[in-house]
MIMI-533106 format. One line per 4 residues: number of its first residue (from 1); their letters; for each residue x, y, z of N, C-alpha, C, O. Coordinates in steps of 0.001 Angstrom, whole numbers. Example, Ala and Ser with C-alpha at 12.3 -4.5 7.8 and 13.67 -1.06 7.14 Angstrom:
BEGIN
1> AS> 13190 -5690 7800 12300 -4500 7800 13200 -3300 7800 14236 -3319 8465 ~ 12850 -2250 7080 13670 -1060 7140 12900 30 7870 13409 1138 8039
This chain:
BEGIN
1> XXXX> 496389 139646 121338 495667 140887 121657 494944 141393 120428 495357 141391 119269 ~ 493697 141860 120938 492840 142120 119721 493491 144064 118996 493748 145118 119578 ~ 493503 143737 117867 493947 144615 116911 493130 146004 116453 492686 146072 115307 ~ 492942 147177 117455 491877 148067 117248 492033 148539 115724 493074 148423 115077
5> XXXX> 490467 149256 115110 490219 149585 113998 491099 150936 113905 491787 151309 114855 ~ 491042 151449 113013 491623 152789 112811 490674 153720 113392 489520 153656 112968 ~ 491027 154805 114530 490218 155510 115091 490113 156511 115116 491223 156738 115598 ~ 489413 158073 114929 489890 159213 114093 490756 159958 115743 490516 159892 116949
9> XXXX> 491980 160729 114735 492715 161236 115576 492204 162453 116678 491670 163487 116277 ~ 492426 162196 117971 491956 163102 119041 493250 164021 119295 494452 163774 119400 ~ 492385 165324 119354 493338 166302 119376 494432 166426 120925 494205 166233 122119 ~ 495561 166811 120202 496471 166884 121070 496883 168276 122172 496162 169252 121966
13> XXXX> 497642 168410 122976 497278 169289 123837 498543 169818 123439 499199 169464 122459 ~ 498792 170576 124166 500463 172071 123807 501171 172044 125147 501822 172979 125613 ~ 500946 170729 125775 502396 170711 126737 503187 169241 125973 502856 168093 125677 ~ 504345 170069 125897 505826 169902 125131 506747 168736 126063 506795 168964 127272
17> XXXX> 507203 167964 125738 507782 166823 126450 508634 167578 127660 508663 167147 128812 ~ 509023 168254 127407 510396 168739 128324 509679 170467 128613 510165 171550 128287 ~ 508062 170094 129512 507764 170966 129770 507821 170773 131709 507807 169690 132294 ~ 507876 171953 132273 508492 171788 133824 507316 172182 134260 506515 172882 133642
21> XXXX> 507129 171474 135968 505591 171905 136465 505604 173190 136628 506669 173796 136748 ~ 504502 173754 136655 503354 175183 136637 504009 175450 138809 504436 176428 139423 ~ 503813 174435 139089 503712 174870 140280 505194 174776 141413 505672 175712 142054 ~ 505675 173325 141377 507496 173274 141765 508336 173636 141051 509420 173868 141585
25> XXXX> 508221 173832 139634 509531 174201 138790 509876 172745 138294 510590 172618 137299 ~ 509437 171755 138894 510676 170045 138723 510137 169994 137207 508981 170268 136887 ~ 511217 169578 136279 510573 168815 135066 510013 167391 135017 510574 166370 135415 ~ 508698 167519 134407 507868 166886 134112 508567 165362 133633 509759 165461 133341
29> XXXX> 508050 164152 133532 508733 162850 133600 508144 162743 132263 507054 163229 131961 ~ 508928 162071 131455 508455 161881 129494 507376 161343 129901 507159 160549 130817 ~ 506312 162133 128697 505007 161394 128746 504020 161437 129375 502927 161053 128959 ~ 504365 162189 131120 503052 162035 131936 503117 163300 132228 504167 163940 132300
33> XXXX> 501713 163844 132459 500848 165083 132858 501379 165130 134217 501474 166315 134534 ~ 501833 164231 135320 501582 164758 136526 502596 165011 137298 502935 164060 138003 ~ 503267 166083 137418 504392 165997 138535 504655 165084 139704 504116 165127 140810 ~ 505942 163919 139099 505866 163666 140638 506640 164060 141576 507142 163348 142445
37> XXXX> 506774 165295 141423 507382 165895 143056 506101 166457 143855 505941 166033 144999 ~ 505205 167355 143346 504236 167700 144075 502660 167301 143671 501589 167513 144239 ~ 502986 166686 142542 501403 166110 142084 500220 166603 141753 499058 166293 142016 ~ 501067 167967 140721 500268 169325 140268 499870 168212 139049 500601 167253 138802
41> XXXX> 498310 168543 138156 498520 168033 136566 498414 169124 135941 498026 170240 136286 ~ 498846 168648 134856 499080 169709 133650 498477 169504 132533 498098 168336 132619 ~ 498026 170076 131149 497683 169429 130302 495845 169440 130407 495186 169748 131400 ~ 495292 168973 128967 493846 169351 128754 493471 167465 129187 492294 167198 129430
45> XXXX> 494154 166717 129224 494253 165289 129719 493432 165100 130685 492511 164284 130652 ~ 493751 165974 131791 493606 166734 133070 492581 167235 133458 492207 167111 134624 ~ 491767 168062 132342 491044 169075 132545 489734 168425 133067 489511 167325 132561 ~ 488754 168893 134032 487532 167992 134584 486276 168428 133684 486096 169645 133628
49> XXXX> 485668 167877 133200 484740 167936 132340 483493 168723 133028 482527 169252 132479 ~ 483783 168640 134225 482264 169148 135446 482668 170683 135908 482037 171711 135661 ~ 483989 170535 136705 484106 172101 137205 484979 172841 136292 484933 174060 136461 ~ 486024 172287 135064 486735 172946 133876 487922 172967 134399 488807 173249 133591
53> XXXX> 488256 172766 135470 489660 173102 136185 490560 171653 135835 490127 170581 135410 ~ 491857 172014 136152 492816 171320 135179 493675 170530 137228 494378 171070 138081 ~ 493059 169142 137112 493637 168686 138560 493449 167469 138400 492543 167038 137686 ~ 494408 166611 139141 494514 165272 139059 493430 164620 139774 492577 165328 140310
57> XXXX> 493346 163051 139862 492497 162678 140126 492143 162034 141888 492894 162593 142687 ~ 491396 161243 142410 491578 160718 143653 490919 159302 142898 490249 159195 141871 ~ 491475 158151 143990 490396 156906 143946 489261 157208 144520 489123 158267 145133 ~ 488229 156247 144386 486655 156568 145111 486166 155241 144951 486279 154700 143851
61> XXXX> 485652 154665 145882 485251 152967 146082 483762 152678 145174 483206 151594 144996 ~ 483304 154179 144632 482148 153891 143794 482130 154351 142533 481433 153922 141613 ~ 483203 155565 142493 483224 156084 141059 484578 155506 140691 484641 155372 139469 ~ 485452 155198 141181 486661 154823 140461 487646 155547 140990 488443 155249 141880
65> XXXX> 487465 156999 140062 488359 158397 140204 487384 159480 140297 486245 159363 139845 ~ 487814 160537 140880 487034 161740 140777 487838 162844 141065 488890 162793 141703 ~ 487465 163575 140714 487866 165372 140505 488277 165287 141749 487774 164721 142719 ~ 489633 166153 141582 490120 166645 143421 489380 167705 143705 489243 167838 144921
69> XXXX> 488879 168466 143104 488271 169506 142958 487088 169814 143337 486773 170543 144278 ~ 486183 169069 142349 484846 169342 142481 483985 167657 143248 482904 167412 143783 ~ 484957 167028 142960 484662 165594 143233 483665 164506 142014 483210 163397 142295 ~ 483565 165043 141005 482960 164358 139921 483578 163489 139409 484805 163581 139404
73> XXXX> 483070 162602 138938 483403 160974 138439 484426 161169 136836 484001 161646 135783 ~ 485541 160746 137044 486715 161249 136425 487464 159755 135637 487575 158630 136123 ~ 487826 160175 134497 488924 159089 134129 490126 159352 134108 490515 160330 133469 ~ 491141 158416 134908 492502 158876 135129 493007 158541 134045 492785 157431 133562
77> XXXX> 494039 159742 133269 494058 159436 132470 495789 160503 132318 495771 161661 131901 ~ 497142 159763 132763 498261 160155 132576 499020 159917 131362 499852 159081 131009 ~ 498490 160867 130871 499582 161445 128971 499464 162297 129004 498615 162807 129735 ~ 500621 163290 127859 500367 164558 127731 499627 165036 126563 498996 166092 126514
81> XXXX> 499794 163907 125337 499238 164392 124160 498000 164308 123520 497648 164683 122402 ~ 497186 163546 124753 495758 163346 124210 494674 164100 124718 494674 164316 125930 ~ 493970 164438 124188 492521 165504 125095 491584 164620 124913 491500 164027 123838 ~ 490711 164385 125954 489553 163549 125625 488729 163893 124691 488863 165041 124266
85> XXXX> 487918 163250 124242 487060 163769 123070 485825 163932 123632 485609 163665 124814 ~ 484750 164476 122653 483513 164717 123007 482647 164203 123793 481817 164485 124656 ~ 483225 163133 123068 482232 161662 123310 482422 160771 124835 481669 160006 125439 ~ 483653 161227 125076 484597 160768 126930 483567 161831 127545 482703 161379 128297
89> XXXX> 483586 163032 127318 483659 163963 127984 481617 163996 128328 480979 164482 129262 ~ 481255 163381 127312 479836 163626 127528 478962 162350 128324 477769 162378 128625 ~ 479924 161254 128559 479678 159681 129072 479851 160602 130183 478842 161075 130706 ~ 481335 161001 130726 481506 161416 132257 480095 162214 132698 479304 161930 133596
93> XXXX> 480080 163064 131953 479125 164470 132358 477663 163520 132669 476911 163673 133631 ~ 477558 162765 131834 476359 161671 131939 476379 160871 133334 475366 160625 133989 ~ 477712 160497 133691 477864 159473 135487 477453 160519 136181 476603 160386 137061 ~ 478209 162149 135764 477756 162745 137195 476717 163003 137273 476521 163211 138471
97> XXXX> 475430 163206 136498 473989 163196 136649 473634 162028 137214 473074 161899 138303 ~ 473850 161466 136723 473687 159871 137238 473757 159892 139151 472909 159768 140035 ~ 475252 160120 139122 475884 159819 140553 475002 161142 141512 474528 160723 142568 ~ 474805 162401 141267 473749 162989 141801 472506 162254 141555 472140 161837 142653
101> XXXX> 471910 161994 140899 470287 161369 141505 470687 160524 141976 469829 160244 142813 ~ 471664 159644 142083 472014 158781 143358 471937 159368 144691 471073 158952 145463 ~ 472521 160034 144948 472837 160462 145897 471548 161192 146593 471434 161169 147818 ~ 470777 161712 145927 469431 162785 146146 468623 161644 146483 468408 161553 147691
105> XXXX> 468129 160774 145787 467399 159558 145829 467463 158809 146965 466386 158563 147508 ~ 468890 158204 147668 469657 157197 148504 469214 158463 149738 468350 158218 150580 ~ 469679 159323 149704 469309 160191 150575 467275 160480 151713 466826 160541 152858 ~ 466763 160559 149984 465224 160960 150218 464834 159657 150831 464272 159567 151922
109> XXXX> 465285 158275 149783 464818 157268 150501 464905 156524 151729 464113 155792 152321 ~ 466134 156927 151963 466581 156676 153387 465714 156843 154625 465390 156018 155479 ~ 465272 158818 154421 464798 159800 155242 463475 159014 155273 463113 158629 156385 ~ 462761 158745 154294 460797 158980 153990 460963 157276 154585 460025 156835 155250
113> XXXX> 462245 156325 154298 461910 155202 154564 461736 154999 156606 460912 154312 157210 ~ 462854 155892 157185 463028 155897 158399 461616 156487 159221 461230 156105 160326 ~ 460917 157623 158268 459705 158173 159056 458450 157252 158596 457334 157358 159105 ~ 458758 156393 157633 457659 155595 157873 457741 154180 158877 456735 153558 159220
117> XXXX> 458898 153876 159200 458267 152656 159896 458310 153442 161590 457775 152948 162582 ~ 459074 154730 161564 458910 155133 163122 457111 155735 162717 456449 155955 163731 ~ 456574 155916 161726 455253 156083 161907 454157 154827 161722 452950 155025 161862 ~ 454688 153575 161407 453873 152430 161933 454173 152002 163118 453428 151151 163603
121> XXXX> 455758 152643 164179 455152 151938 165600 454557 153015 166571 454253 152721 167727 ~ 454370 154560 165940 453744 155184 166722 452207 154666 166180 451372 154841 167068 ~ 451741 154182 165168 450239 154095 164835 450168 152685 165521 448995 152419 165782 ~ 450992 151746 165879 450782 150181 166235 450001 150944 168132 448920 150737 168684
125> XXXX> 451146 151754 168518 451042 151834 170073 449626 152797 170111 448860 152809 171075 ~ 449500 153337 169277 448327 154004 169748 446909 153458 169081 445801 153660 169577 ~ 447159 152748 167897 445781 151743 167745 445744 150570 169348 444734 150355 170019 ~ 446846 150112 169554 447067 149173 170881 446158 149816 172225 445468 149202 173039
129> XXXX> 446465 151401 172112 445818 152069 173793 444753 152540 173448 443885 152566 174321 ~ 444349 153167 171868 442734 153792 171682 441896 152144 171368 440792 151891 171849 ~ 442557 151312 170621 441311 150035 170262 440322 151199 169413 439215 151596 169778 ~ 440847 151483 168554 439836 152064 167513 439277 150763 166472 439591 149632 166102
133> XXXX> 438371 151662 166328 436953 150528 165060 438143 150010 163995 439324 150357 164008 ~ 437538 149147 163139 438343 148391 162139 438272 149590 160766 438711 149253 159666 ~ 437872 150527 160916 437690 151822 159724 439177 152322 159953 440102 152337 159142 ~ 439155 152735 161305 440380 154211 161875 441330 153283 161850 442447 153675 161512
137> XXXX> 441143 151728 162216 442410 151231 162172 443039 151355 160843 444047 152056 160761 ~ 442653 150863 159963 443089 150644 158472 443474 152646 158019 444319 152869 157152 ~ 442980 153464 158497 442945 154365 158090 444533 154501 158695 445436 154515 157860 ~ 444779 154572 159714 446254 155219 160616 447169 154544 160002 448234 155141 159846
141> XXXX> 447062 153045 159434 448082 152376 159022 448238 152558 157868 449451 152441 157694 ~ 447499 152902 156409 447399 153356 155623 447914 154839 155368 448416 155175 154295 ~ 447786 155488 156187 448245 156499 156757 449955 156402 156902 450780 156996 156208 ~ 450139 155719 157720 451321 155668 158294 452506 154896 156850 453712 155094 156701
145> XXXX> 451654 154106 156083 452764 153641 155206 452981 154271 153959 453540 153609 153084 ~ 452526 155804 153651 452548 156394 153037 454086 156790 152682 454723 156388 151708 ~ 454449 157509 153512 456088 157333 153707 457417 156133 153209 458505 156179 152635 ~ 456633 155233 153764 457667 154133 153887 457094 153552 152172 457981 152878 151649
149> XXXX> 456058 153674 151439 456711 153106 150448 457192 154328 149191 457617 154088 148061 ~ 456992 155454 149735 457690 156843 149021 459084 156524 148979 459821 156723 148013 ~ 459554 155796 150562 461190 156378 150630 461867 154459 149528 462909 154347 148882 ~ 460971 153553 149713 461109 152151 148838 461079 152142 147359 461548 151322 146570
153> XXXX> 460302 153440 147124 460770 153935 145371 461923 154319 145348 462893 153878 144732 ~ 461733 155878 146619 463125 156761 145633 464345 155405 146377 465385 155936 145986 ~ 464669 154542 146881 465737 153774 147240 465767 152969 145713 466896 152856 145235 ~ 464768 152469 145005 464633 151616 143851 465309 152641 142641 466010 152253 141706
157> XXXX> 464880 154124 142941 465502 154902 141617 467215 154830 141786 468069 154600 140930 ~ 467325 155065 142959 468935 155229 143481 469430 154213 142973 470251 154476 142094 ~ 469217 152844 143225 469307 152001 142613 469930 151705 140602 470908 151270 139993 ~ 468404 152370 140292 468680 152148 138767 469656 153307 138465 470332 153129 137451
161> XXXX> 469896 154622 139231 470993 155462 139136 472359 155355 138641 473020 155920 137771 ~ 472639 154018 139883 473718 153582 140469 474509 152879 138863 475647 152914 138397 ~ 473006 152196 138356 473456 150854 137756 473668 152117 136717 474864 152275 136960 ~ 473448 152876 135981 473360 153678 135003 474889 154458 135142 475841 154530 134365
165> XXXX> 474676 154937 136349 476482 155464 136477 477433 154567 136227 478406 154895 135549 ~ 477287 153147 136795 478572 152169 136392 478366 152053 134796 479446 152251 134238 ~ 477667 151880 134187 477435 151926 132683 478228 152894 131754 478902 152638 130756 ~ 477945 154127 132393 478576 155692 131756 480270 155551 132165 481381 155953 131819
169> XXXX> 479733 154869 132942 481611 155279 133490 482529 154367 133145 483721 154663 133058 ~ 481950 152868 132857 482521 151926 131629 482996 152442 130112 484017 152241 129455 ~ 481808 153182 129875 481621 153185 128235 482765 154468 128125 483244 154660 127007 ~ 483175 155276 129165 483646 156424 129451 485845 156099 129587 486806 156816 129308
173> XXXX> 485731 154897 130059 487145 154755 130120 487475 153924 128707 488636 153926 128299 ~ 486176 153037 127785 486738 152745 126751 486935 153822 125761 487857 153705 124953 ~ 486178 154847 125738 485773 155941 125027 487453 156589 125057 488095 156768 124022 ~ 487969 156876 126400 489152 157395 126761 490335 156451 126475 491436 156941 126223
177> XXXX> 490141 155039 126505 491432 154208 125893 491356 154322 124359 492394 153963 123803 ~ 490511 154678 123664 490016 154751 122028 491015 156174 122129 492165 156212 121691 ~ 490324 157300 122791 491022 158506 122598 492745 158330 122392 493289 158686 121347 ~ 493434 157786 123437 494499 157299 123458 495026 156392 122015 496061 156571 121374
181> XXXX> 494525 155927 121903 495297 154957 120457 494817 155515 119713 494481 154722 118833 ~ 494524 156517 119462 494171 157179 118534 495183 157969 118203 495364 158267 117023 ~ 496147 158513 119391 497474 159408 118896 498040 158227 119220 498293 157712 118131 ~ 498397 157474 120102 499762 156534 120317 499772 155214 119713 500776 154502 119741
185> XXXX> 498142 154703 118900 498732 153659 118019 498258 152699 119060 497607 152997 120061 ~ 498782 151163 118598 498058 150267 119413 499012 149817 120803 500209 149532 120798 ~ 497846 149859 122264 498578 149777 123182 498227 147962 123618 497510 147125 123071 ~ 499260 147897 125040 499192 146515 125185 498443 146597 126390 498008 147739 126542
189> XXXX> 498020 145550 127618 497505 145728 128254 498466 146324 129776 497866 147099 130521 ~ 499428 146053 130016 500622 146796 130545 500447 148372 130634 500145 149166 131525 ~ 500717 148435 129544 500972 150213 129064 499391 150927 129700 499294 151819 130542 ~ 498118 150108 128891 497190 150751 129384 496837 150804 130610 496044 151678 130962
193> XXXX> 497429 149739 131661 496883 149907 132743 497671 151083 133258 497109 151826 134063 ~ 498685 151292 132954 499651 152388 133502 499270 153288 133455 499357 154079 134394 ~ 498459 153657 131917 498114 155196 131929 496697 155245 132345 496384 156434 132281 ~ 495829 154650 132681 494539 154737 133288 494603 154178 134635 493505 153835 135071
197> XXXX> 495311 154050 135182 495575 153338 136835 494613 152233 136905 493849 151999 137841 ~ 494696 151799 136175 494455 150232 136440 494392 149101 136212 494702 148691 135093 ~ 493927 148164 137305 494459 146946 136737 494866 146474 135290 494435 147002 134265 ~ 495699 145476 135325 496321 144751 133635 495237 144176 133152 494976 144312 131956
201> XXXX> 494226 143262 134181 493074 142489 133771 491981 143697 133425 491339 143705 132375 ~ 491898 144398 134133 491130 145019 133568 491251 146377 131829 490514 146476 130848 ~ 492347 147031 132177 492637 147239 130962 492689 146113 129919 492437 146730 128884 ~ 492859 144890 129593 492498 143929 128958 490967 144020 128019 490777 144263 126827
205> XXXX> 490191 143765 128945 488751 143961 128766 488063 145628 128181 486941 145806 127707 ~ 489031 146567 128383 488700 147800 127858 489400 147762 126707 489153 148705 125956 ~ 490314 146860 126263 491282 147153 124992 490000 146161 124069 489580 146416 122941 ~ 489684 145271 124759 488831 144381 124023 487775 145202 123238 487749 145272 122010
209> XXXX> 487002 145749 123988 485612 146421 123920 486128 147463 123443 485100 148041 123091 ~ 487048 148211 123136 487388 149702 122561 487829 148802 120864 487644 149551 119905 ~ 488226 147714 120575 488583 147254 119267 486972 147232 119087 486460 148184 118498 ~ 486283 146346 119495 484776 145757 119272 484073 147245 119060 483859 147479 117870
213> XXXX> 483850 147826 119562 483357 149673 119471 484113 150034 117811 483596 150107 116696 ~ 485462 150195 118254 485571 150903 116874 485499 150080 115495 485871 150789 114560 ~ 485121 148770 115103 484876 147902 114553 483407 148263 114002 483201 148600 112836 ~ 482340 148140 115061 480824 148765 115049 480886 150097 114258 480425 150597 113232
217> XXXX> 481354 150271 114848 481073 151967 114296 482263 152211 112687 482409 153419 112504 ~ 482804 151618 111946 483219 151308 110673 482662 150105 109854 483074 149575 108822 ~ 481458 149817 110752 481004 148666 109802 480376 149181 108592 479850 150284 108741 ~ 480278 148538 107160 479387 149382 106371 477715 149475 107211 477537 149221 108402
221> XXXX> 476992 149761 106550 475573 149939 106569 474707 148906 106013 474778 148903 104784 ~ 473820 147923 106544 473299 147088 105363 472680 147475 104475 472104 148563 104509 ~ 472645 146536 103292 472157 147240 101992 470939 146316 101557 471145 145110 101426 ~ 469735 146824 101341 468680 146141 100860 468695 145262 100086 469050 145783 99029
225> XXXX> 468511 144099 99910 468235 143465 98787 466991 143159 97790 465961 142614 98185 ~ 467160 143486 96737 465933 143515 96155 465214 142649 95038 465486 142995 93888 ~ 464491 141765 95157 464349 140628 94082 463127 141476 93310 462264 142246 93730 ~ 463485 140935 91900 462418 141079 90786 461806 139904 90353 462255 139006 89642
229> XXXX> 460281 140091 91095 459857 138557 90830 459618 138230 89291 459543 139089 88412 ~ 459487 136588 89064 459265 136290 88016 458207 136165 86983 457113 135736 87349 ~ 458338 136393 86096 457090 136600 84936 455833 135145 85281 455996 133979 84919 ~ 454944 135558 85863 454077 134485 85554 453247 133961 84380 452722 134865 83732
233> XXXX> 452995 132681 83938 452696 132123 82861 451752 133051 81987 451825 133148 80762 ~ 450571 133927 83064 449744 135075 81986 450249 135997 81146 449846 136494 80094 ~ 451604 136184 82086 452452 137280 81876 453062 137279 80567 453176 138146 79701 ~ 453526 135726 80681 454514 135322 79541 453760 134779 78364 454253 134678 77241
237> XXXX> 452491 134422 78697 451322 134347 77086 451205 135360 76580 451545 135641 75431 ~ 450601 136196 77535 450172 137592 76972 451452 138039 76249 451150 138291 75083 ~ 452416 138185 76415 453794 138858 75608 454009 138515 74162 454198 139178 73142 ~ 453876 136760 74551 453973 135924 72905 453043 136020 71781 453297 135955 70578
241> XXXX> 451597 136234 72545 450707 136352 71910 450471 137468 71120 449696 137421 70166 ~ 451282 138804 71549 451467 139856 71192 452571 140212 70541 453002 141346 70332 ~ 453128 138882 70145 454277 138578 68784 454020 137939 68070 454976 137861 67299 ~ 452831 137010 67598 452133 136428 66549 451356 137594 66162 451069 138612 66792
245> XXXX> 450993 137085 64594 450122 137487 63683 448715 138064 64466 448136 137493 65390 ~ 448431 139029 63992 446947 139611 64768 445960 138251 63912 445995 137929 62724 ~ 445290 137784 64831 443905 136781 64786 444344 134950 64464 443583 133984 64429 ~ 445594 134998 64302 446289 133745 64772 446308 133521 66090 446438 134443 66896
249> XXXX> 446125 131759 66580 446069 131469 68283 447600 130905 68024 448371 130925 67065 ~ 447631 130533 69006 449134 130442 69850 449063 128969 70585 448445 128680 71610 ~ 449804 128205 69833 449503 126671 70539 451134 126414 71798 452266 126872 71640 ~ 450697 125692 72744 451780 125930 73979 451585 124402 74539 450583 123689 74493
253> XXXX> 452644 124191 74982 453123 123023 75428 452589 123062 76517 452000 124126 76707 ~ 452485 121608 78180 452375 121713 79327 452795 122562 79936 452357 122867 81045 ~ 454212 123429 79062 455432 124141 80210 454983 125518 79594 455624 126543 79827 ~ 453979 125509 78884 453620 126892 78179 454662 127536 77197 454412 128633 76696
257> XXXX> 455736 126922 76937 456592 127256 75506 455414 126613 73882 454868 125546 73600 ~ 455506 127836 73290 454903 127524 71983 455586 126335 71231 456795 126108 71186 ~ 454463 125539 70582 455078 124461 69604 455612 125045 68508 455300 126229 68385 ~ 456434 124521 67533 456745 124267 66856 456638 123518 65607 457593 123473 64832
């Protein structure tokens, strides 16, 4: 298992190991934010980056996890002592922009795509019963596909949306396994899947890419290199010549070293 860099410490939250839920009274299980008697969370772990409220998470077949709450694209994330950092918190906030113009987009395109082809078979049936000139024809159909390739963009933006949210929301759970070993030190792929709900293979690949990240980002800086070119032969007459006797010449070999 790859060996993460040293990663600066993410601040910790003020619920206490042997702290009892807010909402049943049951004490809390070492280590995890979430009651399991009633499945209250606790803790800034918790807290949703979109609506601020402090609630566990749901699965979602496109975002992963999301807010019980507000429903925004969430990383599950069961500990008590870590708070996400800036940088988690601003990837998420980034999917849910994302996952809205999805949704606005998938939506518009849907709509503009459906009224344009029901407006090429109302223009097919009625070029069919008027037999208009070859002008009005081109005009109604031109006409009519106005729509349909409006709603074939916004479906293409939804699209690049989509791909942009899975991106944020990658960079967002390594961002959040970094946060984590940052107070608890280096995890295995076991442990991490436990505390991010998921898979072993896949926590694997986030432990990978969270070493490779914090590696990048402690690399030095490159440093210029700078050559001082070499004296050319004028360079190096003129110098010698200006160490002999004033109105004495200067006799020089093939290699331009003075004789002797």
């Amino acid at each position: 298992m790859l060996e993460p860099a040293r990663m600066p410490t993410a601040a910790r939250t003020e619920l206490d190991p042997g702290a009892t839920c807010r909402n049943c009274g049951q004490p809390l299980a070492p280590g995890s934010s979430v009651c399991g008697g009633c499945g209250a969370a606790h803790g800034e772990a918790n807290r949703c980056p979109h609506c601020n409220s402090v609630a566990d998470v749901e699965t979602h077949p496109a975002l992963g996890f999301r807010c019980l709450v507000c429903g925004g694209p969430r990383v599950a994330l069961d500990i008590q002592d870590v708070t996400p950092s800036a940088q988690t918190q601003a990837l998420l906030k980034a999917a849910g922009s994302e996952q809205t113009q999805h949704v606005m987009y998938s939506a518009a395109g849907f709509m503009l795509a459906g009224m344009g082809l029901l407006a090429l078979l109302v223009a097919t049936a009625v070029i069919a019963s008027a037999s208009p000139g070859v002008a009005a024809t081109l005009s109604i159909y031109l006409a009519a596909t106005v729509p349909l390739a409006t709603g074939i963009f916004a479906l293409r933006r939804a699209a690049t949306a989509r791909q942009l949210r899975g991106a944020a929301l990658s960079a967002a759970q390594v961002s959040a396994l970094g946060d984590v070993q940052a107070v608890t030190g280096v995890l295995d792929a076991e442990r991490a899947a436990r505390l991010l709900r998921i898979a072993p293979e896949r926590a694997e690949l986030l432990l990978a890419e969270a070493s490779i990240s914090a590696l990048l980002e402690q690399a030095p800086a490159p440093r210029l290199r700078v050559e001082i070119a070499a004296p050319t032969l004028s360079d190096s007459g003129a110098g010698e010549a200006a160490a002999t006797e004033p109105g004495e010449p200067v006799a020089k070999t093939l290699h331009g070293d003075p004789e002797n």
